[in-house]
N, C-alpha and C positions, 0 to 999 in steps of 0.2 A: 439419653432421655427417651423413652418411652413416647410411640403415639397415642394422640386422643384421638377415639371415635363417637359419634354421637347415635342414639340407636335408635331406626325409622318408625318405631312405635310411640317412644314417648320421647323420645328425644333425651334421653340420661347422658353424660357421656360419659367415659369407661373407656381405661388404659388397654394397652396391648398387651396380650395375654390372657385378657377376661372379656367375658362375654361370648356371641358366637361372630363370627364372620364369614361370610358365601361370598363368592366371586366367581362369578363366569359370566363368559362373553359379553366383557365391556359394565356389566351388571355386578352392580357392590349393593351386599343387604349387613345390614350392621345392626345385633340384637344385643342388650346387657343381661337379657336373661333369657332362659329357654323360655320362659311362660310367654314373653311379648314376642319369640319367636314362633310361637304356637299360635298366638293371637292370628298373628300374621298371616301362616299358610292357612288359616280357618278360612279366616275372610277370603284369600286367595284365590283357593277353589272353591269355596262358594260363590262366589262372585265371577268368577270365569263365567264367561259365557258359551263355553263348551268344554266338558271335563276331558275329550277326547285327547288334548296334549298330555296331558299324564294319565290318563288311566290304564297305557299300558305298563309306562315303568313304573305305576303304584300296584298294578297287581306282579309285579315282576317280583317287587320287592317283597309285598305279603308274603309271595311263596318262600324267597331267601330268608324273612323273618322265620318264617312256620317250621321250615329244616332247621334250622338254627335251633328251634326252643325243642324240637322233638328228639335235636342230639343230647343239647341238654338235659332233657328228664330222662333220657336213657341211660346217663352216664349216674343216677342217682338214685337209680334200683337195684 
């Protein structure tokens, strides 16, 4: 039998296998769909009261996103 989880935005719940689930240290976030998990980090960093905890690793990732889509279109010329 398959778990249920219930997802901290609207509260849906949703079997194992669908939806998103995060887990680190000690911390479970449970989404049934990308969009309430988008809701989510919105409000998150916005609402932080200092962007300084991720602002590194979101520009970290920008650049890993940026190489990534620059190999991409080069493989398509």
């Amino acid at each position: 039998m398959k778990e249920k989880y219930e997802c901290v935005v609207c509260g849906k719940v949703f079997y194992e296998g669908q939806g998103i689930r995060i887990k680190r240290e000690g911390l479970q976030l449970d989404f049934h769909s990308s969009r309430c998990a988008a809701l989510f980090f919105k409000r998150l960093i916005e609402e932080s009261p200092s962007a300084e905890c991720v602002s590194e690793t979101a520009k970290k990732l920008i650049d890993e996103f940026k190489e990534l889509r620059e190999k991409r279109s080069k493989k398509h010329i």
